[in-house]
C-alpha positions as CSV (number, residue, x, y, z in Angstrom):
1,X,189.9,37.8,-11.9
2,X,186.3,38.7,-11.4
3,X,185.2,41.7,-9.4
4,X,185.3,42.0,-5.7
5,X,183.1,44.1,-3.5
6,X,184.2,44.6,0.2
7,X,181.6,45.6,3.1
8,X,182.9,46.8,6.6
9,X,180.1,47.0,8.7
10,X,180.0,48.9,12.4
11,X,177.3,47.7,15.0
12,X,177.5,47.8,19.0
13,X,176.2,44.3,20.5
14,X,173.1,43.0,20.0
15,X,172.3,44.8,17.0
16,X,172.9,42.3,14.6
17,X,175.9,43.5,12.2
18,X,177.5,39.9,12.8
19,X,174.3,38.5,11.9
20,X,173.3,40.9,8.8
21,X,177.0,40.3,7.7
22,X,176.2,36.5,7.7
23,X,172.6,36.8,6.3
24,X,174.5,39.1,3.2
25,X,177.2,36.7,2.4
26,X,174.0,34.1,2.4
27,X,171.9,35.5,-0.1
28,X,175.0,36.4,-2.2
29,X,176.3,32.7,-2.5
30,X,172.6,31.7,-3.4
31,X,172.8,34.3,-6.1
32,X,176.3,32.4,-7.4
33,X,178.6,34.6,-5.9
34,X,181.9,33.4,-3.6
35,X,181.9,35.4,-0.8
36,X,183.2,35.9,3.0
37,X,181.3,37.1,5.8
38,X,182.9,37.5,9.1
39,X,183.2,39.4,12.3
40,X,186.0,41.1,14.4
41,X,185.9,39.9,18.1
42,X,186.7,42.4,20.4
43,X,184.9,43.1,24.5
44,X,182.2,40.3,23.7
45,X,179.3,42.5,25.6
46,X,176.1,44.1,24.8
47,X,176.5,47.6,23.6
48,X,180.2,47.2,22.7
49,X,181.2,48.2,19.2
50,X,181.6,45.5,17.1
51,X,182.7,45.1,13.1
52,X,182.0,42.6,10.6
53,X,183.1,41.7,7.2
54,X,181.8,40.8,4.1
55,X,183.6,39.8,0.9
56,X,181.6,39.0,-2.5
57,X,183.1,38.0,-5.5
58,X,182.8,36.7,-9.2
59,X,185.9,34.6,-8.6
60,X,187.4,32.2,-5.8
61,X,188.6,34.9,-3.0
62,X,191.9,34.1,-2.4
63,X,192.0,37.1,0.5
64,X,191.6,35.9,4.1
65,X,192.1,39.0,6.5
66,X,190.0,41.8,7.8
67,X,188.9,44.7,5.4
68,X,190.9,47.8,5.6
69,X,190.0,49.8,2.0
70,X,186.0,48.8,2.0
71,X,184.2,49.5,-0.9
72,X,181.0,50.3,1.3
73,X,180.8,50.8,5.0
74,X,177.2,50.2,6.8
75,X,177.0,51.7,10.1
76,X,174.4,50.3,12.5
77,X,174.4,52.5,15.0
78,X,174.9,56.3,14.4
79,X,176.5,57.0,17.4
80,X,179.4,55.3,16.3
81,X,180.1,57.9,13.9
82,X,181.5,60.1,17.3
83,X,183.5,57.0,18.7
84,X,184.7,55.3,16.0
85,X,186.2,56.7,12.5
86,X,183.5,54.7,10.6
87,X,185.2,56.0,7.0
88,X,188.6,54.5,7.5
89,X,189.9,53.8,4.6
90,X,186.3,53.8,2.5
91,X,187.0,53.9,-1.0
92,X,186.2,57.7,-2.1
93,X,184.5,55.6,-5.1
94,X,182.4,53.8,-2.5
95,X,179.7,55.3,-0.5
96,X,178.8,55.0,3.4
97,X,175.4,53.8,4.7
98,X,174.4,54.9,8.0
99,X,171.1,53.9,10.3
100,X,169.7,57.7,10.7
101,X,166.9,59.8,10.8
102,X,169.1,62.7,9.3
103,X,169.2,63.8,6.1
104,X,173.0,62.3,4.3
105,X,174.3,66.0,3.9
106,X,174.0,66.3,8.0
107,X,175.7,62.8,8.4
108,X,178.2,63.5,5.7
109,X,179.4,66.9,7.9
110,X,180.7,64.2,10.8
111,X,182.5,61.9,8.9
112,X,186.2,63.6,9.2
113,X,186.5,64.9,5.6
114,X,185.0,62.0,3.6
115,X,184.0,63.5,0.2
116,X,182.4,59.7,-1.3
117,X,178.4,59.2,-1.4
118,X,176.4,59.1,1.8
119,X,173.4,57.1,1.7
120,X,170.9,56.8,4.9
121,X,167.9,54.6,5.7
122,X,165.8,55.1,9.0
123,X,165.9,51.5,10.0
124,X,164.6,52.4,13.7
125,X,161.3,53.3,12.0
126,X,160.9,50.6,9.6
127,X,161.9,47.7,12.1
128,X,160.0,49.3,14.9
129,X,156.8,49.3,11.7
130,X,157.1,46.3,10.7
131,X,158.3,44.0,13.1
132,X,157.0,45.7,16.3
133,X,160.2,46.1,18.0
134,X,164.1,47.4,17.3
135,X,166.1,45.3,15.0
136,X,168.0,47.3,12.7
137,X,170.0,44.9,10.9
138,X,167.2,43.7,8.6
139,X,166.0,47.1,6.6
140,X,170.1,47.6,6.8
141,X,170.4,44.5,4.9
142,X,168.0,45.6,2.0
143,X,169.7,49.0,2.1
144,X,173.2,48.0,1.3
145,X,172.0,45.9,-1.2
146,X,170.5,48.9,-3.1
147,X,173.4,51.2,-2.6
148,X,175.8,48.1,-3.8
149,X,174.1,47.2,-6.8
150,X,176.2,43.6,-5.6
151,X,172.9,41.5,-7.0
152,X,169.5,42.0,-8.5
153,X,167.1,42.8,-5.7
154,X,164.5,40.1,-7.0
155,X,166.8,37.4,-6.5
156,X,168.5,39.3,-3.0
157,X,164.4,39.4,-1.8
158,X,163.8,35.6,-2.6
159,X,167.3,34.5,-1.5
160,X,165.8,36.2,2.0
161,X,162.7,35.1,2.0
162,X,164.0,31.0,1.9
163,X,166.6,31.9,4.4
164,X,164.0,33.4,6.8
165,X,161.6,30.1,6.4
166,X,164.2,28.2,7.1
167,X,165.8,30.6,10.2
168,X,161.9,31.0,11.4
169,X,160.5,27.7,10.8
170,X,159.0,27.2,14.3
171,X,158.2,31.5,14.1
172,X,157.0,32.0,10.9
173,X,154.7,35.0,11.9
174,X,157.9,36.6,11.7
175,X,158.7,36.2,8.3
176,X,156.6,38.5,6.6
177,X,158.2,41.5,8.8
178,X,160.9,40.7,7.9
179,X,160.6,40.9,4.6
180,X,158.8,43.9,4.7
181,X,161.5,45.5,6.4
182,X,163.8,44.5,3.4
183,X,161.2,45.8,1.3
184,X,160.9,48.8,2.9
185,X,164.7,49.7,2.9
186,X,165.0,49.2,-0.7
187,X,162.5,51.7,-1.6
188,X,163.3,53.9,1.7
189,X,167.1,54.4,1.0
190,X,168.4,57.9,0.4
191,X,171.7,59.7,-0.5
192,X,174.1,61.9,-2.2
């Protein structure tokens, strides 16, 4: 059986963890990978925490239920850290990824004891740079790809880019912010 790499990812509404969960599992079947990407319905509201799942594999994924030992965890929305436990169950092998203008030591100090890596990414700033207003879940995409290592940026960055002129067609002024969001998080992305 071929390697499996689990993603939890914590969003509120809005934010685009479902979607970022769904744009990951994308690029990762285009790379040749099997993989899952789905969300965990709760209060269906703006603002409301919200999780979604990915699965990526080497091998059929014979698993269909929600995540409860991730091997990474990406956390949209910082403030979540104080609501929900966002390490859970995180692999001590794994790392965490969070959405923050704070350096990973600060975040690490509020995550209840978790002694794994602790990566963060200022997505506010890069979306806001590149793409003129808040969407988070795009540099977070490109950020959990670097701290996964689950496939070779190149091919992540053009799996993106055909997904995007396909999502975008009648938009395409879009697409390059986009992918220089992604761009952006890649090199961006810091932890210990």
């Amino acid at each position: 059986m071929g390697k499996t790499v689990e993603i939890r990812w914590h969003g509120r509404g809005g934010q685009g963890a479902k979607t970022a969960s769904l744009l990951l599992a994308e690029a990762a079947f285009n790379t040749g990978k099997y993989i899952q990407g789905f969300p965990e319905y709760g209060p269906e509201r703006m603002g409301a925490p919200i999780t979604a799942y990915n699965r990526i594999a080497d091998s059929k994924i014979r698993i269909h239920s929600n995540i409860y030992e991730p091997d990474y965890v990406v956390v949209v929305d910082e403030s979540l850290i104080r609501d929900v436990d966002v390490a859970a169950g995180l692999k001590k092998e794994g790392a965490i990824l969070v959405n923050s203008q704070r350096e990973p030591a600060e975040i690490k100090k509020q995550l209840k004891g978790y002694e794994g890596k602790v990566y963060v990414v200022d997505a506010m700033t890069i979306s806001v740079d590149t793409l003129g207003k808040y969407f988070p879940n795009t540099p977070m995409l490109g950020a959990v790809v670097k701290v996964s290592g689950i496939m070779e940026e190149n091919e992540f960055i053009s799996s993106m880019e055909e997904s995007f002129k396909h999502k975008f067609a009648s938009k395409p002024e879009v697409i390059n912010g986009n992918m220089n969001a992604i761009k952006r998080a890649l090199q961006e992305v810091k932890g210990i």
